[in-house]
C-alpha positions in Angstrom: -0.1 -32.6 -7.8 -3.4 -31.3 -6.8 -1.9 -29.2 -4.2 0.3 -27.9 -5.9 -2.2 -26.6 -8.7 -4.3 -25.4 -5.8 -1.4 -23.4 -3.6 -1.1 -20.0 -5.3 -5.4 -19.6 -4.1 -4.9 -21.1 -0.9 -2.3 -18.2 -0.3 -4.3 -16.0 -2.1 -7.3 -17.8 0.3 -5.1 -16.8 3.6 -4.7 -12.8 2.6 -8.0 -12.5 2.1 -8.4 -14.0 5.7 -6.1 -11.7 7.0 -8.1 -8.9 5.8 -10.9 -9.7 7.2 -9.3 -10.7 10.7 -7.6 -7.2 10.4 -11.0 -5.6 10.4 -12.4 -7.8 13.3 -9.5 -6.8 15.1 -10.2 -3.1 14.3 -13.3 -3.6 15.5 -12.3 -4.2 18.8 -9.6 -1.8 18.9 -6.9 -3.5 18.3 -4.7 -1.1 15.7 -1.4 -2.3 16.3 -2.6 -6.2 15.9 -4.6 -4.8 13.2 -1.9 -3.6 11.2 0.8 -6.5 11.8 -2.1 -8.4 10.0 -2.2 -6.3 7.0 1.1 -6.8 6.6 1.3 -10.3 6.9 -1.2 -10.4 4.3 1.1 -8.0 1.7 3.5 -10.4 2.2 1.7 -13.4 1.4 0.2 -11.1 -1.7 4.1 -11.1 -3.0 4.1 -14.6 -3.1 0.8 -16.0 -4.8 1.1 -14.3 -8.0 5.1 -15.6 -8.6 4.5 -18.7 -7.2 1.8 -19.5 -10.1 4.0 -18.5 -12.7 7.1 -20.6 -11.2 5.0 -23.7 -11.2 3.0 -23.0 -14.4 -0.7 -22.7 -12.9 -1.6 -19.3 -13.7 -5.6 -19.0 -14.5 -8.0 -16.4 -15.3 -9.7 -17.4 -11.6 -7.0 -16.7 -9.6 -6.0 -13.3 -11.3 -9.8 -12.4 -10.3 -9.6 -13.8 -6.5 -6.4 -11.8 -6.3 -8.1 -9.0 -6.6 -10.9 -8.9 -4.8 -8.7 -10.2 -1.9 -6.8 -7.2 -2.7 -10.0 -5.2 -2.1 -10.6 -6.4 1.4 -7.1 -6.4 3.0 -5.2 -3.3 1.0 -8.7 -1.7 0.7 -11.1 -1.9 2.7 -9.2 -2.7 6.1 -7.1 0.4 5.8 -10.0 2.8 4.8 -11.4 0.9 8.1 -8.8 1.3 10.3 -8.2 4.7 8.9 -11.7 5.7 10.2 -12.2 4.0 13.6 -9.0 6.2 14.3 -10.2 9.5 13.4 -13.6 8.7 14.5 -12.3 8.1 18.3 -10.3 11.2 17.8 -13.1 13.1 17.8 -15.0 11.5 19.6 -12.1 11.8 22.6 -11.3 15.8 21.5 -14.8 16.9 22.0 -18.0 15.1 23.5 -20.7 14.5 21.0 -23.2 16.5 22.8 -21.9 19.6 21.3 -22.2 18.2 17.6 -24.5 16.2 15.5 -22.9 12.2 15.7 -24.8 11.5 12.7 -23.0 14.3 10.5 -19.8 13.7 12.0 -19.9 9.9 11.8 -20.9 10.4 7.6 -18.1 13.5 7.9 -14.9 11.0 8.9 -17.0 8.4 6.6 -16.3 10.1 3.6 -12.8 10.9 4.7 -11.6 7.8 5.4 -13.6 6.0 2.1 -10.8 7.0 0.1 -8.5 4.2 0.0 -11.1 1.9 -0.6 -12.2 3.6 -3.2 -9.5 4.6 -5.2 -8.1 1.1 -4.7 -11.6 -0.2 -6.2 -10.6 1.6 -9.1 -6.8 1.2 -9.5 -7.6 -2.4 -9.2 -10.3 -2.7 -11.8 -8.0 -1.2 -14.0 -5.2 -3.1 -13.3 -7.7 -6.1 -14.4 -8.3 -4.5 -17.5 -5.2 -3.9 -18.2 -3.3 -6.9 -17.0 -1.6 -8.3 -19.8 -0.1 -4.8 -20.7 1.4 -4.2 -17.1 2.6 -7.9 -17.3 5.0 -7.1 -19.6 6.0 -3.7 -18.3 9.1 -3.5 -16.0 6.7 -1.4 -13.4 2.9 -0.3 -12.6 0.7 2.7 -13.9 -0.2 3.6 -10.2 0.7 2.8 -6.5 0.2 -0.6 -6.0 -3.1 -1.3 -3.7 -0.6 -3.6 -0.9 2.5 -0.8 -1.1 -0.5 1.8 -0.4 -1.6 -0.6 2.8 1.7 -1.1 3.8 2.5 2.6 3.7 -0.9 3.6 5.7 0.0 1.2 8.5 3.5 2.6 9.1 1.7 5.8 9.1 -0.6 4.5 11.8 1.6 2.2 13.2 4.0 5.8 14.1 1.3 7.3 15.1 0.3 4.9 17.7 3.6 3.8 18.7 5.9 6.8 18.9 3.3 10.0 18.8 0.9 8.6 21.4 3.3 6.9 23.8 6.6 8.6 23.7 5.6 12.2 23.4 4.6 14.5 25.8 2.1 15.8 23.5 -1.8 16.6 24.8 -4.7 15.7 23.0 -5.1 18.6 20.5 -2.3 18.7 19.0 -2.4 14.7 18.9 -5.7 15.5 16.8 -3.7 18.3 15.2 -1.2 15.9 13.7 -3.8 13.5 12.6 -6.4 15.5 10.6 -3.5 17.9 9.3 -1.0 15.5 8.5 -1.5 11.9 8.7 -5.0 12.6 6.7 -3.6 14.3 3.8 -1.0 11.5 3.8 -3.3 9.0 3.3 -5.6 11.1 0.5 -2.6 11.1 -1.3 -1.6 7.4 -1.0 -5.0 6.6 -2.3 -4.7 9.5 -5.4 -1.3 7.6 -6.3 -2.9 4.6 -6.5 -5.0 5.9 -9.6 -2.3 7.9 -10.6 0.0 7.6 -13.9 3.4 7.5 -11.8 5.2 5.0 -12.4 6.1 2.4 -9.6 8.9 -0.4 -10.0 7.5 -4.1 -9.5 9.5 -6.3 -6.8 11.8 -8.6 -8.2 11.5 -12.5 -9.4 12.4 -14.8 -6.7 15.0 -16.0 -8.7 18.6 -15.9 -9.3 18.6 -16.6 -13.0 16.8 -13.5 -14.2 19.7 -11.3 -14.5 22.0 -9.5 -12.6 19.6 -6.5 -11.5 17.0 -9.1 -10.6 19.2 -11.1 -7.9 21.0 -7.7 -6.7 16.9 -6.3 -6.6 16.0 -9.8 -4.7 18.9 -9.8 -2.3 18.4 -6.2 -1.2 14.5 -7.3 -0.9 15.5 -10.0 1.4 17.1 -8.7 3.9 14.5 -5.6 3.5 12.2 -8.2 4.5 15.1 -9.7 7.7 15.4 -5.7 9.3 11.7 -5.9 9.3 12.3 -9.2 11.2 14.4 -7.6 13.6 12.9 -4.7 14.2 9.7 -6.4 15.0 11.2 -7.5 18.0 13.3 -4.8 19.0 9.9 -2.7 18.7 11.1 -0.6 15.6 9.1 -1.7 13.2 7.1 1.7 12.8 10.4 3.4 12.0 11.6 0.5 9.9 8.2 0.7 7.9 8.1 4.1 7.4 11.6 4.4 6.0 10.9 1.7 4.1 7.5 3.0 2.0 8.8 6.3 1.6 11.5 5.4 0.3 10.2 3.3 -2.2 7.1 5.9 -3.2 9.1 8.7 -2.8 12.5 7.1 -4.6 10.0 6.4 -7.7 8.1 9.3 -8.1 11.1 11.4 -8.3 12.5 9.3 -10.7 9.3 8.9 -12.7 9.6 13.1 -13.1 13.0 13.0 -14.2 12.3 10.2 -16.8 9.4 12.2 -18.2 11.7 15.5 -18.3 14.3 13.6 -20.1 12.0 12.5 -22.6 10.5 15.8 -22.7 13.9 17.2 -23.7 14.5 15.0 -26.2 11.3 15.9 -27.7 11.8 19.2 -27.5 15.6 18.7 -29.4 13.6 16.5 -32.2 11.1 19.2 -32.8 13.7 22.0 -33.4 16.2 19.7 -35.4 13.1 19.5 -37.9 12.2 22.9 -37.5 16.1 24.0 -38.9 15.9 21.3 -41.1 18.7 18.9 -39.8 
């Protein structure tokens, strides 16, 4: 019985783990590794939370440790991986003698702090504002692990089709990094603190409706072509297809919700205008 009270935190227990092995791992350069981690630890960040409701254990404390778990491996381990890559981009485009190391290494710094710190925030919020968003069908904001997930098939392209595949040189390697990939990510971490709305995954249940268990099927075997493509070597493709669809597919759909209402505003406001 104990056990069971206890699981939800020891999953909770074994993200924040992976977090911090991710960032060892970036340490020693190990990106790819690094990022397979991360996700590992999203996954297991999909389970805690659900698990304490289906088994009635829910507590103040493990709202809390969620969150700062969520801190270290959606947070802190991207904004870290984010920098030791553009760091050794630099570092490998053009030799340090020519430049101050100090002003460049508090230069990428300050880039790459950004999804640590908008996830700070988006998560603090999220605390305060927890029993609102329970009830709500979706989140005010990227989710801190969808913004993780989406940064490491960003990186995870990078290093697996960019680097290896194509004949590309070093500049316009660094080219595609600082002018594309980085703006990616600024955004990822803006959307986390945004006021887009973002659908929550579903219950892992079959008895919550029809949209649930259509929502949960089409999840799982989400989650089995990630399986596959791990070991066919597309999971970078697979990833990638995956997070933009599901930031992309909501954002446009948050517009056209808000132009809708908008409309209908609108028609309310000249209906009392005329008089009807």
């Amino acid at each position: 019985m104990k056990v069971k009270k206890y699981l939800p935190s020891i999953i909770t227990l074994a993200n924040l783990f992976l977090g911090f092995l991710s960032i060892l791992y970036i340490q020693a350069g190990e990106y790819i590794l690094a990022c397979h981690l991360i996700l590992i630890a999203a996954l297991l960040d999909s389970f805690d939370g659900k698990l304490a409701r289906k088994i009635g254990v829910t507590s103040s404390f493990g709202k809390e440790i969620d969150s700062l778990a969520d801190v270290v491996s959606f947070c802190l381990a991207p904004s870290f991986l984010v920098f030791n890559i553009l760091y050794n981009s630099i570092y490998i485009n053009e030799p340090f003698s020519s430049y101050d190391s100090d002003l460049i290494f508090i230069y990428v710094a300050m880039l790459s702090s950004f999804p640590v710190l908008m996830g700070a925030i988006r998560l603090a919020r999220f605390n305060v504002q927890h029993n609102e968003e329970e009830i709500q069908k979706y989140y005010i904001g990227l989710p801190s692990p969808m913004s993780a997930i989406a940064i490491c098939a960003i990186i995870l392209f990078k290093l697996e089709s960019l680097d290896k595949f194509y004949d590309l040189d070093i500049t316009e390697i660094n080219f595609f990094t600082f002018n594309i990939i980085l703006p990616l990510i600024i955004l990822l971490s803006f959307l986390m603190i945004g006021k887009i709305h973002f659908s929550k995954f579903p219950l892992f249940s079959f008895s919550h409706g029809k949209q649930n268990s259509i929502r949960l099927v089409l999840m799982m075997l989400s989650i089995f072509i990630m399986c596959i493509s791990t070991f066919k070597g597309l999971l970078h493709i697979t990833l990638f297809i995956f997070s933009a669809y599901y930031i992309l597919s909501n954002t446009i759909l948050h517009f056209i919700n808000n132009s809708i209402k908008l409309n209908k505003l609108r028609e309310k406001l000249q209906n009392k205008k005329r008089g009807v």
